[in-house]
NUSE-259641 format. One line per field, with one value per residue (C-alpha): x, y, z; residue number from 1; residue in three letters. Coordinates in steps of 0.1 Angstrom, whole numbers, plus 5000, padded with zeros to 4 digits. Example, Ala and Ser with C-alpha at 12.3 -4.5 7.8 and 13.67 -1.06 7.14 Angstrom:
% residues 2
u = 5123:5137
v = 4955:4989
w = 5078:5071
n = 1:2
res = ALA:SER
//
This chain:
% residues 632
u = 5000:5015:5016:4988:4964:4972:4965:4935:4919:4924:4909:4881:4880:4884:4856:4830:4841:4834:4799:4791:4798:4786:4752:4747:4718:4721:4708:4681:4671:4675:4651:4628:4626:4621:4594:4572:4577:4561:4535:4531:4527:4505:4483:4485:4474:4444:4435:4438:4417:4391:4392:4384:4357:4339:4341:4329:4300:4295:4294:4268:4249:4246:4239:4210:4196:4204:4178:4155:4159:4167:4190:4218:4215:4248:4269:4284:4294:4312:4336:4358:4388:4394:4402:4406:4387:4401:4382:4401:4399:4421:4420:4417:4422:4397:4403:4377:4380:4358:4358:4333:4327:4337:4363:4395:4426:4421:4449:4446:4462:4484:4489:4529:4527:4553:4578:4581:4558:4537:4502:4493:4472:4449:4440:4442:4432:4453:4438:4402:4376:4337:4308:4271:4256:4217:4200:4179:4154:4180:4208:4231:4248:4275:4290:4327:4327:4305:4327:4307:4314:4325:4304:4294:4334:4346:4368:4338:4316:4315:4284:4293:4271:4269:4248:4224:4214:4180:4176:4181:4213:4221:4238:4261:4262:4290:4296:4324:4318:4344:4364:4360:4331:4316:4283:4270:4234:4229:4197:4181:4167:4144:4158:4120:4117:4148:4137:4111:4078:4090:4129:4138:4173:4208:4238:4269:4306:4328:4371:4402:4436:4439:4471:4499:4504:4521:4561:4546:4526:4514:4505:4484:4469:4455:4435:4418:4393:4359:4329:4297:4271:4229:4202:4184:4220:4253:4286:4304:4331:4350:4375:4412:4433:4447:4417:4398:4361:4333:4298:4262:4249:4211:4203:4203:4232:4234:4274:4298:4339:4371:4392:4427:4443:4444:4423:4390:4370:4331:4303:4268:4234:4207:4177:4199:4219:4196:4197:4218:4247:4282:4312:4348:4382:4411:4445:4473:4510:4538:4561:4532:4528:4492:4470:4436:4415:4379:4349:4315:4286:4255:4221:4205:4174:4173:4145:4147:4121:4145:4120:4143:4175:4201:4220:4250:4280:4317:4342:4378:4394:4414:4398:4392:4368:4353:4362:4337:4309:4316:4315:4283:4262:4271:4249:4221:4205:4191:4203:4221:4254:4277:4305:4324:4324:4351:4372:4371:4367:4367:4335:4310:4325:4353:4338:4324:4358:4372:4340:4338:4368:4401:4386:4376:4410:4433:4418:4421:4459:4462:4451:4476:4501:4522:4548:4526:4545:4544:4506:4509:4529:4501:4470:4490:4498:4460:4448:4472:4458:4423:4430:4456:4430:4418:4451:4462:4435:4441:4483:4475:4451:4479:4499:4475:4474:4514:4514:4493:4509:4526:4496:4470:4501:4503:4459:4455:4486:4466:4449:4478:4463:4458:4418:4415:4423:4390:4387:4420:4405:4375:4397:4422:4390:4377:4409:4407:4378:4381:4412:4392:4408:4394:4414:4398:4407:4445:4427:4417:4456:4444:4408:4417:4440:4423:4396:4422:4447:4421:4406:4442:4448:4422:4426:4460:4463:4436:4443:4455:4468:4499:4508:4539:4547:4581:4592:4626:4643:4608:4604:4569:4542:4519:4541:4572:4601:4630:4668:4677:4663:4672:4658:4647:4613:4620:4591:4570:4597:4595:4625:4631:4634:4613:4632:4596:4588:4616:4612:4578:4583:4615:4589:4566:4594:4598:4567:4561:4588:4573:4540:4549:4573:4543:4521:4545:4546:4512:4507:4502:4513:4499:4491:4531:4538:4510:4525:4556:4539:4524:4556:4569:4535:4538:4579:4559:4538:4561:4582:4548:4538:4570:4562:4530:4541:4570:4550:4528:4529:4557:4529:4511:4542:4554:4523:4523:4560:4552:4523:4540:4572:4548:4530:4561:4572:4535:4541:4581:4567:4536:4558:4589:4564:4545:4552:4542:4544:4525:4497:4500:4492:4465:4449:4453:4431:4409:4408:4400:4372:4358:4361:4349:4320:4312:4279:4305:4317:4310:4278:4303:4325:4297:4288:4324:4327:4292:4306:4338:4320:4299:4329:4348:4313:4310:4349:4342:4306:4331:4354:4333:4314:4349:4351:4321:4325:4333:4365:4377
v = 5000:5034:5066:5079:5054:5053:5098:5087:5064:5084:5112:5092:5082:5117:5128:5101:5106:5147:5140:5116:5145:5172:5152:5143:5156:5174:5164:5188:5179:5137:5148:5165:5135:5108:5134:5133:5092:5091:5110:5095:5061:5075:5087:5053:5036:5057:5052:5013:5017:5035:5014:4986:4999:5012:4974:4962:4989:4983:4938:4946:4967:4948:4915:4932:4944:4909:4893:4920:4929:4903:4937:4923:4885:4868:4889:4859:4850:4878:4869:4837:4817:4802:4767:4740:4711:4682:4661:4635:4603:4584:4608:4643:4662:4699:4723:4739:4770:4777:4816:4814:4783:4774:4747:4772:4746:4719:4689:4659:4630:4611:4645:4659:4705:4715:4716:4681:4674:4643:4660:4689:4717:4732:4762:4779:4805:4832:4826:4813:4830:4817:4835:4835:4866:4868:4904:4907:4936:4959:4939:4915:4884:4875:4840:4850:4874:4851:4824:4787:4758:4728:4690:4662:4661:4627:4624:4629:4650:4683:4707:4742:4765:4796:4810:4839:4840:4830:4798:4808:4795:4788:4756:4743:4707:4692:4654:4642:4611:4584:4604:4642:4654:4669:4676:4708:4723:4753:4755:4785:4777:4806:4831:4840:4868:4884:4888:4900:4875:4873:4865:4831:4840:4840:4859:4839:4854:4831:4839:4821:4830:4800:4784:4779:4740:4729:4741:4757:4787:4798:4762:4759:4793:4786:4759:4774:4794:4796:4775:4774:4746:4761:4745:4743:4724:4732:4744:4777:4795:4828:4834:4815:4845:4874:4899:4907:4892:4903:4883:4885:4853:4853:4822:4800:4781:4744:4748:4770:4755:4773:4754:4749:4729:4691:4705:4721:4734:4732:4745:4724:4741:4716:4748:4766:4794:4819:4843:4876:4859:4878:4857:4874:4858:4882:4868:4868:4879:4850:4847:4855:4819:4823:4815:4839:4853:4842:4860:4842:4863:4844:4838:4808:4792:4802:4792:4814:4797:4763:4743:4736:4739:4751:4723:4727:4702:4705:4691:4695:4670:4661:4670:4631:4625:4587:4599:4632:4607:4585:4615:4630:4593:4602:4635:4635:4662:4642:4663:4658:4682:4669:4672:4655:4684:4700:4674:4697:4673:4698:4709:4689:4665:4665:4659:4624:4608:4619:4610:4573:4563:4579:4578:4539:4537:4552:4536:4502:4511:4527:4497:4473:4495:4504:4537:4563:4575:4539:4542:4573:4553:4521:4550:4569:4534:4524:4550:4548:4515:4525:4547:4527:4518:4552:4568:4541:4545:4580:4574:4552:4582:4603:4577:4576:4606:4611:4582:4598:4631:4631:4620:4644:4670:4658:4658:4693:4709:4727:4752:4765:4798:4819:4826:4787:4775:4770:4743:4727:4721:4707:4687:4671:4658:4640:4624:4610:4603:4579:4563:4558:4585:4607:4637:4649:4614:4632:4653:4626:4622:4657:4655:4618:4631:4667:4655:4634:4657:4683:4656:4651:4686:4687:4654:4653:4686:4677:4638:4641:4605:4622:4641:4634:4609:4609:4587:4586:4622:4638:4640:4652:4641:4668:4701:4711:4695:4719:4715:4749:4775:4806:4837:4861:4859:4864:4873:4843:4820:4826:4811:4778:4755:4722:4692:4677:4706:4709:4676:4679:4711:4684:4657:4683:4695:4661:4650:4684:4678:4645:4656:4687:4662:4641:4664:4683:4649:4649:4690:4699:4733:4767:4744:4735:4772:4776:4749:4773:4794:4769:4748:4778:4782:4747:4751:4779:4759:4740:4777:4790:4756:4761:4793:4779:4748:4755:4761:4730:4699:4671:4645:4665:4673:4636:4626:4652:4633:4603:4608:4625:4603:4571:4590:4603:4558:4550:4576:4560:4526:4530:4551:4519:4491:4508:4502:4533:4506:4486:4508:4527:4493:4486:4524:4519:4487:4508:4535:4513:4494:4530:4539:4507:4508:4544:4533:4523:4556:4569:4601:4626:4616:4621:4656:4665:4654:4671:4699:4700:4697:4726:4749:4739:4743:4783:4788:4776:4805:4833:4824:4824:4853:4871:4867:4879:4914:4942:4953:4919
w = 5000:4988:5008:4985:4995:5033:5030:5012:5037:5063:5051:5044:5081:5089:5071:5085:5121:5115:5098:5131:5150:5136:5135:5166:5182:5216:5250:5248:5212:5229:5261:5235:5214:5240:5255:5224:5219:5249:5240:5204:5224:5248:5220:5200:5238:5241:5203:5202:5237:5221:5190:5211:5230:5201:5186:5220:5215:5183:5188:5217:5194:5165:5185:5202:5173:5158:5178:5170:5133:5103:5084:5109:5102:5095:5115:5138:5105:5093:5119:5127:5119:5083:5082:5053:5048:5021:4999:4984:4965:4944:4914:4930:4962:4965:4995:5005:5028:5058:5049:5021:5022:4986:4969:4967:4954:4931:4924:4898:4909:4886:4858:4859:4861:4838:4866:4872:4902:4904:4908:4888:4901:4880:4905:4937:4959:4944:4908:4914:4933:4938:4955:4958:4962:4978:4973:5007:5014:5035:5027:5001:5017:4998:5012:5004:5032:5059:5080:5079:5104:5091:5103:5091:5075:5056:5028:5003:5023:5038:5054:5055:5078:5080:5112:5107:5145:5158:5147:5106:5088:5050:5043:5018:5013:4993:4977:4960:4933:4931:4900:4895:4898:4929:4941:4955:4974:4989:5014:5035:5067:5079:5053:5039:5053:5045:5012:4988:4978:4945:4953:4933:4920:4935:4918:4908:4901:4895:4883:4874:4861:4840:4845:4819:4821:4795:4776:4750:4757:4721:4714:4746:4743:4710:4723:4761:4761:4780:4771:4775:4766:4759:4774:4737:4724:4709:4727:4717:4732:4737:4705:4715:4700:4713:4721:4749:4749:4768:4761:4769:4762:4758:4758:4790:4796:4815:4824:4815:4817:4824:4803:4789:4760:4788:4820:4827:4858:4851:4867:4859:4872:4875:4870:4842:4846:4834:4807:4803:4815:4810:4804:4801:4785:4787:4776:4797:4787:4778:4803:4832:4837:4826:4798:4800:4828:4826:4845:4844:4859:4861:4881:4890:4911:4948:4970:5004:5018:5017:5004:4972:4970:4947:4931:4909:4903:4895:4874:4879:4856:4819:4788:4779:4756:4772:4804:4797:4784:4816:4840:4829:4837:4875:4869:4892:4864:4843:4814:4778:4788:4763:4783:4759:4735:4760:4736:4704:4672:4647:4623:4617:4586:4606:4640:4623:4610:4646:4667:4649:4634:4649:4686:4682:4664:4685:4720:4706:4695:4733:4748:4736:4757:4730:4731:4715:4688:4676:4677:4658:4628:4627:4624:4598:4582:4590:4572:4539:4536:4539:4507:4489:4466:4457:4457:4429:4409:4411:4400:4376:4359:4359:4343:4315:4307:4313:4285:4261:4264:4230:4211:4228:4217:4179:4180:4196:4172:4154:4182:4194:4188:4224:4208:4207:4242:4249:4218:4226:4262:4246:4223:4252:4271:4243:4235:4273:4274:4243:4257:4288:4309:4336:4338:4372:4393:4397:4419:4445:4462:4475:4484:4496:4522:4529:4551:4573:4573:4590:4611:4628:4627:4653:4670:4679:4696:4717:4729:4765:4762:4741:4776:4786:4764:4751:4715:4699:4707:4717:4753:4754:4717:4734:4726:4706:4707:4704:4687:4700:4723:4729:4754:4730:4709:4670:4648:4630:4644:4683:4711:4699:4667:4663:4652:4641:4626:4602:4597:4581:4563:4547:4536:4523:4498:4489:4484:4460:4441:4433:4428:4409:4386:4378:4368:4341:4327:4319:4309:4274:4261:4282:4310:4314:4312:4340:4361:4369:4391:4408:4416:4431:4451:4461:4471:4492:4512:4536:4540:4554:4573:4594:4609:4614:4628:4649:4680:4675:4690:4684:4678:4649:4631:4637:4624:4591:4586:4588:4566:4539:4540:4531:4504:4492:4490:4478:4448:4441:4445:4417:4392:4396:4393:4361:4329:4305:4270:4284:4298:4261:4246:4267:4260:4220:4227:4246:4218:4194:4210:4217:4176:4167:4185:4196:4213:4240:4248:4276:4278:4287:4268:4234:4253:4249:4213:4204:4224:4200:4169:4175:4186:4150:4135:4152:4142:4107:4103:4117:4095:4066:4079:4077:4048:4033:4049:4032:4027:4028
n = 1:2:3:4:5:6:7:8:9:10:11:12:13:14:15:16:17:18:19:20:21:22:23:24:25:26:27:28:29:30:31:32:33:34:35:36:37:38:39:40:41:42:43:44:45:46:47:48:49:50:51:52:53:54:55:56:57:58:59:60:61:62:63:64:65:66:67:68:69:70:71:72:73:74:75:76:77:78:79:80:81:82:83:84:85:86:87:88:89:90:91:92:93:94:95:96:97:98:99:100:101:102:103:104:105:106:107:108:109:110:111:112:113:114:115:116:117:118:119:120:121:122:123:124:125:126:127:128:129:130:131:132:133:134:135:136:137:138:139:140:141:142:143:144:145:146:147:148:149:150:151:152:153:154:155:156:157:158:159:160:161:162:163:164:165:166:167:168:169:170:171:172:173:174:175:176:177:178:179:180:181:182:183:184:185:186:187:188:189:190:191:192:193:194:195:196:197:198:199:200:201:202:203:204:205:206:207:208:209:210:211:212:213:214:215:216:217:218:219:220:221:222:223:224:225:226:227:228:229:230:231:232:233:234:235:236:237:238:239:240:241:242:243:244:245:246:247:248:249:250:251:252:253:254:255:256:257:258:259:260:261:262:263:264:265:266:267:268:269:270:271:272:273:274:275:276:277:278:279:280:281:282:283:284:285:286:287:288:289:290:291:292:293:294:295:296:297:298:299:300:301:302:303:304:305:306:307:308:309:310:311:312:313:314:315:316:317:318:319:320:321:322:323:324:325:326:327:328:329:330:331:332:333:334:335:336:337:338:339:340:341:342:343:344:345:346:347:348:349:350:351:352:353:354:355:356:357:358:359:360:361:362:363:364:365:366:367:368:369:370:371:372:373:374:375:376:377:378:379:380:381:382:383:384:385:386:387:388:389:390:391:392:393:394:395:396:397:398:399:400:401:402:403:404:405:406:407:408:409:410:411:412:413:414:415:416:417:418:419:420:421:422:423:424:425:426:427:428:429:430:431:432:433:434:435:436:437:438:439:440:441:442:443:444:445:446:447:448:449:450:451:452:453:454:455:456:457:458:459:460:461:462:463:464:465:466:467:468:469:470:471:472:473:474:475:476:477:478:479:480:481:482:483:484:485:486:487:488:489:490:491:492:493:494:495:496:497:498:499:500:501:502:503:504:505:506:507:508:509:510:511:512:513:514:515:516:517:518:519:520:521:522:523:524:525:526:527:528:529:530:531:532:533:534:535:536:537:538:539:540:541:542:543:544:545:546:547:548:549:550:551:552:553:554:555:556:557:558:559:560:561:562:563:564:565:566:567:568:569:570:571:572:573:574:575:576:577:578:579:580:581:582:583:584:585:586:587:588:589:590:591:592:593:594:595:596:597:598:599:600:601:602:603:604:605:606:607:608:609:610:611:612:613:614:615:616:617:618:619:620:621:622:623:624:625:626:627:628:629:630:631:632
res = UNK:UNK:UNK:UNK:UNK:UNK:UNK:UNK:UNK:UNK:UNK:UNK:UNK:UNK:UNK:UNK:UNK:UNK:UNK:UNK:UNK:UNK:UNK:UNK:UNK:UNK:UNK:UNK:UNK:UNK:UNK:UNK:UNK:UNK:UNK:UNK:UNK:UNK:UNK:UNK:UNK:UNK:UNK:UNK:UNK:UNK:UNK:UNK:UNK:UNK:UNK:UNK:UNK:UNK:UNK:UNK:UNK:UNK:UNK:UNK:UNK:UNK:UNK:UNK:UNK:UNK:UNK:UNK:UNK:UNK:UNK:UNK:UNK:UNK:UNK:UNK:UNK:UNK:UNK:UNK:UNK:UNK:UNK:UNK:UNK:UNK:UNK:UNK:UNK:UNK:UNK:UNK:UNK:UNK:UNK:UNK:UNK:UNK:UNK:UNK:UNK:UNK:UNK:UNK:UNK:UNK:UNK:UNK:UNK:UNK:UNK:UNK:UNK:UNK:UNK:UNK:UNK:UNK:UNK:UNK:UNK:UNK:UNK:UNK:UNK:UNK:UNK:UNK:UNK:UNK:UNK:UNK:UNK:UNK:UNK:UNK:UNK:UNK:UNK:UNK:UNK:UNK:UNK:UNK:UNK:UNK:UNK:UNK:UNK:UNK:UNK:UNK:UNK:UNK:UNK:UNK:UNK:UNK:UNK:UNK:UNK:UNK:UNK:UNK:UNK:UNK:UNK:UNK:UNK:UNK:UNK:UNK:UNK:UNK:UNK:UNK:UNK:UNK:UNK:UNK:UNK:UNK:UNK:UNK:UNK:UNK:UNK:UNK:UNK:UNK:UNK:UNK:UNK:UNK:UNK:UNK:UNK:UNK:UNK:UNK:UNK:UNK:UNK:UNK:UNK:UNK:UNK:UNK:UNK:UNK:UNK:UNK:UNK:UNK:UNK:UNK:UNK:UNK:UNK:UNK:UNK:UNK:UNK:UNK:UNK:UNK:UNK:UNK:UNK:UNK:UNK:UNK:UNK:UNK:UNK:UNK:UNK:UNK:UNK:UNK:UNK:UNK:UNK:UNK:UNK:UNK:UNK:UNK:UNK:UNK:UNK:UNK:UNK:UNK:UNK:UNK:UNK:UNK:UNK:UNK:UNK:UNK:UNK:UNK:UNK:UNK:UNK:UNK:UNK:UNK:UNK:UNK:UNK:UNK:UNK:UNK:UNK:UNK:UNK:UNK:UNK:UNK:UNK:UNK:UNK:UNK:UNK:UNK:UNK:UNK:UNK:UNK:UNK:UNK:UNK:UNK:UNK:UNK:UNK:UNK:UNK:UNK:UNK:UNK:UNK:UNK:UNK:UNK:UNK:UNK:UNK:UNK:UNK:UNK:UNK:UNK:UNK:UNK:UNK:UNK:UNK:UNK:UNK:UNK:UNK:UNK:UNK:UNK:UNK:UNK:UNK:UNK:UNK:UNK:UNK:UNK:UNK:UNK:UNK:UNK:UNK:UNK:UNK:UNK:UNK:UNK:UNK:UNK:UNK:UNK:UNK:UNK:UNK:UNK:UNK:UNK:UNK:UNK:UNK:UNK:UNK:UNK:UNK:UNK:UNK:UNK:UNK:UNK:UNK:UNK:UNK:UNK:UNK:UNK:UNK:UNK:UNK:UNK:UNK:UNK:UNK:UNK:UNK:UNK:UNK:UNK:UNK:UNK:UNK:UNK:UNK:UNK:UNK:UNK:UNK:UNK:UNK:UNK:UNK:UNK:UNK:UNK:UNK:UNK:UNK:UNK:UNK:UNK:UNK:UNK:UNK:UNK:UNK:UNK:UNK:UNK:UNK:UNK:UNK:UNK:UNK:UNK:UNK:UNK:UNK:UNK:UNK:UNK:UNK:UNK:UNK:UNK:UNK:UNK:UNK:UNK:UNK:UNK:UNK:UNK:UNK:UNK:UNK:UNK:UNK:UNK:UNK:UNK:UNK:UNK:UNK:UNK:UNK:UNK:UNK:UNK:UNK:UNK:UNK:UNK:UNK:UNK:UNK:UNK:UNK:UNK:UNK:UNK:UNK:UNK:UNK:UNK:UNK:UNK:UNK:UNK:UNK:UNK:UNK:UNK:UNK:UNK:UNK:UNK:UNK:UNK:UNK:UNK:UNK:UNK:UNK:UNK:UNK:UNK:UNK:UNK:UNK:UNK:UNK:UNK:UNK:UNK:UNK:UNK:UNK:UNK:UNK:UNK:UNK:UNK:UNK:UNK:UNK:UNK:UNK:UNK:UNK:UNK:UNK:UNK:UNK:UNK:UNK:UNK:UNK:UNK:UNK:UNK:UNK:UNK:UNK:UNK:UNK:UNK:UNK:UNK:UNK:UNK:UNK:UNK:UNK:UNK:UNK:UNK:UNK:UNK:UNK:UNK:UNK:UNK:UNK:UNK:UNK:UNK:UNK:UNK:UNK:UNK:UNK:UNK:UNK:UNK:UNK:UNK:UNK:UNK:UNK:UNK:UNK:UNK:UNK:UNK:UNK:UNK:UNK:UNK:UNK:UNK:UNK:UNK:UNK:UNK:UNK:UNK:UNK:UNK:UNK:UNK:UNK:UNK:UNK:UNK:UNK:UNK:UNK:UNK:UNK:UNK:UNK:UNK:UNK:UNK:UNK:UNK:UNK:UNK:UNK:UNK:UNK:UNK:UNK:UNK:UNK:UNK:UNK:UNK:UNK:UNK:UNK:UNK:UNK:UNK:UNK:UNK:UNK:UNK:UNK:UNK:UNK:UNK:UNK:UNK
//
C-alpha cells in the first residue's frame, strides 16, 4: 500500500468521524425526542383503547339488534377463523376453505405441472375465486365474506354452515363422486323473510387465472378458452386469439367450463343458469405463467324459503373424451350436457371421421400399451391403407394421361392459337375420354387426404393420452420438441426450433417435388407454362407451414412426417412398378374398341365430342362470315 492510498483512507476516516459528530443531536434535542415518543405512544394507547371499546359497542349493538331485526342477520358470520377442509379420492384432492365456504385449490392426481411434480394443480386460491351473492330487502349476503362451520366432515363430504342467528342458517352441502366430479346444494333455513315475495334468484361470480400448464405457451393458448354449453343444444366458446372478449349470452346456459388445452374446471346448474349471463376471456401475457383470465357472471334458482334447493355440480378433471361421456352418467341432472364436446373434434364433417373412426382407432391402438409414437405410425399406416386403393387408381390416371401426352400434343397441334384455348380444352378431354381416361381422378391424392389431414389437425392437439409421452428424441408428443432455444422471441419463428417441425416442412418439399414432377409429365402446352407458378406456390407451402408449425405439438408434426414420407414411397413405388408401353398398349386397345364401336363411349365423353364439333362448326361461320365482309 502506497503513501497515497494510506493519506486517502484516512481522510476518508476523517471525514465520517466529523459528519458523526457534527450530526449528533444534543441532549436537549435527545430529552425533546424521547418526550414526544412518549407522548406519540401514549396517543396510540388511548387510540387502540378507544378502537376497542367502540368494537365492544358496536358487537353489543349489532347482537341486540340481531335478535331483534333480520337487516343484521349473519353477522356471527362475518367473523371467525378460516380453516381448510380436504376432499380426496384416488383421482383428485379439492380444498375447501371455511371463509366462504367454497372449493379454493384443486389437484389431479396422477397428471405431471410442467415443473416436474407428480400431481398437477389446476388452480388455487390466488387465481380462482367463487361467490354466491343473495339480494335481501336491506341487505346482500354475499357468502365469500361470511365464516361457515365445518360438520358432518369425511373424505367425500363436507356441510358448510353459516349461522344467521336466531335459529336461521344457509347451508352448503358438498359430495364428492368416486372420480372428479363433485356435488353441491345450497339450502336456506328461515331466510323468507329476509327477502322479497318474489325473490327466486341468487347471483353467481365466478374467476380464474387459467394456468399455463404445459412448455409451449402459444400452442396451449391457441387451444383454452371459456365455454359454455345452451340448454336448447350446441357448445360455443370465447375466440382463442389474442383479444379481449366480453359476452352477453342470451340464451340460458346448462354449464359454462374454464378450460385449457388438457384440463377444465366446470360448473353444471341443475335449474339453468339463466339468461343475460356475462362471460369474460382476457389473455394473459407470455412469460406471466398464465393462459387467460375468465369471469362468468351468472344467476341461478334460489328458494329462500328452503323448500328447494340450489344444486349445481363441479368438474375439475382432463379433457378426455370417454372419460367426459363417463363422468356426465354420475349426473344426478338428468340432462344431455355433452360434456364431451370440451374434447374439440373439429367441424362437423370432421367431427364424424374423429367422433367414429380415429377415437375407436386410437383407443384400441392405446390399449395394447404400446409407446405412443408407435401408435401414431400404425394409424397413419391404417389409414394409407384404407385409401391405397383410391390413391392408385388416382396414380394410375395420371399415368395415363402422362402416357398419352405426345399424342394428345400431335391431335391438339393445330389450336395453338391463344383465341383457341377454349377448343383445345375441349379437344384434350375427348381424346381422354376415348382412351378411357378421367382427367379429374389426379385430383383425388388431395381430396383423399384433405379431410384426414384436417381431422388430425384437430385430434392430435387435443388427445391428453399424448401428455407426457416421450418417442425417439421427443420428450413430450403433446408440445414442441426443440433443437435449439434461445431467450429472445423472433418474429414468425418465436424462442426455439422444432426438430419435428423441420422435419415435416422436409417431407413436404419432397413429396412436392414428386408431385409437381408428375404432373409436368402429363401437361400439354399453356398448361406447362401455368404449372411454373404453381411449383413455386407449392415450394411455398412448407416455407409457410414452418412458421405455422413451429410452436405446434411434436405429435402433429410427427404425424404430418410420417404421413408424407409414406406418400412420398407409395408415389416412388407406383411410378417403379408401372410400365408406361405397356399401359400405352392397353389404351390403344381401349381407343380402338371406343372407335369401333362408339355406342361404348361413355355420355360425357359424346357431350364433349358434340361439344367440340359445335365449337369447330361456330369457328368455321366466323370464318366464313369474315370473309364475306366488306373490305375483305
Amino acid at each position: 500500500m502506497d503513501k497515497n492510498t494510506i493519506i486517502g483512507l484516512v481522510l476518508i476516516a476523517a471525514l465520517l468521524i466529523g459528519y458523526s459528530w457534527y450530526t449528533k443531536p444534543s441532549e436537549e434535542e435527545i430529552a425533546q425526542r424521547r418526550m414526544q415518543d412518549s407522548i406519540t405512544a401514549v396517543a396510540k394507547e388511548k387510540a387502540e383503547q378507544q378502537m376497542k371499546a367502540e368494537q365492544q359497542a358496536g358487537q353489543a349493538n349489532a347482537a341486540r339488534l340481531a335478535a331483534q331485526d333480520t337487516t343484521v342477520a349473519f353477522y356471527k358470520s362475518l367473523h371467525g377463523k378460516a380453516q381448510n377442509i380436504v376432499l380426496r379420492n384416488s383421482k383428485v384432492e379439492l380444498t375447501l376453505n371455511t371463509k366462504g365456504g367454497t372449493v379454493e385449490k384443486a389437484v389431479l392426481k396422477g397428471f405431471k405441472d410442467n415443473q416436474g411434480n407428480p400431481d398437477l394443480t389446476l388452480f388455487d386460491a390466488q387465481n380462482q375465486s367463487l361467490k354466491f351473492m343473495l339480494a335481501g330487502k336491506e341487505t346482500n349476503i354475499i357468502t365469500s365474506d361470511l365464516f361457515f362451520t365445518p360438520s358432518n366432515i369425511t373424505d367425500s363430504t363436507v356441510t358448510m354452515t353459516a349461522d344467521a342467528g336466531n335459529g336461521k342458517s344457509l347451508v352448503m352441502n358438498y359430495r364428492l363422486g368416486k372420480d372428479y366430479m363433485l356435488h353441491f346444494s345450497m339450502q336456506a333455513n328461515g331466510l323468507g323473510g329476509m327477502f322479497a315475495p318474489n325473490y327466486d334468484k341468487m347471483d353467481i361470480e365466478w374467476t380464474e387465472r387459467c394456468r399455463q400448464q404445459e412448455k409451449g405457451f402459444t400452442f396451449e393458448n391457441q387451444h383454452s378458452s371459456l365455454t359454455y354449453h345452451l340448454t336448447e343444444g350446441g357448445t360455443d366458446n370465447l375466440s382463442e386469439t389474442g383479444e379481449n372478449v366480453d359476452k352477453k349470452i342470451e340464451d340460458r346456459i346448462d354449464w359454462v367450463a374454464f378450460k385449457n388445452q388438457f384440463f377444465s374446471a366446470v360448473m353444471i346448474a341443475k335449474n339453468d343458469f339463466g339468461t343475460n349471463s356475462s362471460l369474460t376471456s382476457i389473455p394473459q401475457e407470455k412469460g406471466s405463467g398464465y393462459l387467460k383470465h375468465y369471469a362468468a357472471k351468472m344467476k341461478t334458482a334460489f328458494d329462500p324459503t328452503g323448500k328447494t334447493p340450489t344444486e349445481l355440480e363441479f368438474y375439475f378433471g382432463p379433457n378426455d373424451f370417454n372419460l367426459l361421456k363417463r363422468i356426465e352418467k354420475q349426473s344426478t341432472f338428468n340432462k344431455d350436457l355433452e360434456l364431451q364436446r370440451l374434447v374439440y373434434l373439429g367441424w362437423p364433417i370432421i367431427r364424424i371421421i374423429n367422433r367414429w373412426f380415429t377415437i375407436y382407432v386410437f383407443d384400441w391402438l392405446t390399449a395394447m400399451n404400446i409407446n405412443m409414437g408407435i401408435v401414431l405410425i400404425l394409424i397413419t399406416l391404417l389409414l394409407k391403407l384404407i385409401t391405397y386403393p383410391l390413391v392408385k387408381k388416382s396414380y394410375m390416371s395420371s399415368a395415363k394421361m402422362r402416357v398419352l401426352r405426345p399424342k394428345i400434343e400431335e391431335a391438339t397441334k393445330q389450336y395453338n392459337k391463344p383465341e383457341d384455348q377454349m377448343q383445345k380444352q375441349q379437344a384434350m378431354m375427348a381424346m381422354y375420354s376415348k382412351y378411357g381416361v378421367s382427367p379429374l381422378s389426379g385430383c383425388l391424392p388431395i381430396l383423399i387426404q384433405m379431410p384426414i389431414w384436417i381431422a388430425m389437425f384437430n385430434f392430435v392437439p387435443n388427445a391428453i393420452q399424448l401428455r407426457g409421452e416421450s418417442f425417439l428424441w421427443i420428450s413430450d408428443l403433446s408440445t414442441y420438441d426443440p433443437i435449439i432455444e434461445w431467450n429472445k422471441n423472433i418474429w414468425l419463428i418465436g424462442d426455439h426450433l422444432s426438430l419435428t417441425c423441420i422435419l415435416f416442412c422436409a417431407a413436404n418439399v419432397l413429396y412436392s417435388i414428386m408431385t409437381m414432377r408428375q404432373q409436368k409429365d402429363q401437361m400439354i402446352g399453356a398448361q406447362a407454362e401455368q404449372m411454373k407458378m404453381m411449383r413455386w406456390m407449392t415450394y411455398l407451402m412448407p416455407v409457410i407451414f414452418f412458421f405455422m408449425f413451429n410452436d405446434y405439438s411434436a405429435g402433429l408434426n410427427f404425424y404430418y412426417f410420417i404421413s408424407l414420407f409414406f406418400s412420398a414411397a407409395i408415389m416412388w413405388t407406383l411410378r417403379k412398378t408401372t410400365n408406361d408401353e405397356k399401359l400405352l398398349s392397353i389404351l390403344e386397345a381401349r381407343y380402338q374398341e371406343n372407335k369401333n364401336n362408339p355406342q361404348k363411349m361413355s355420355g360425357f365423353a359424346a357431350r364433349l365430342e358434340a361439344m367440340q364439333k359445335q365449337a369447330e362448326e361456330l369457328k368455321r361461320q366466323r370464318e366464313q362470315q369474315d370473309k364475306t365482309r366488306p373490305g375483305k
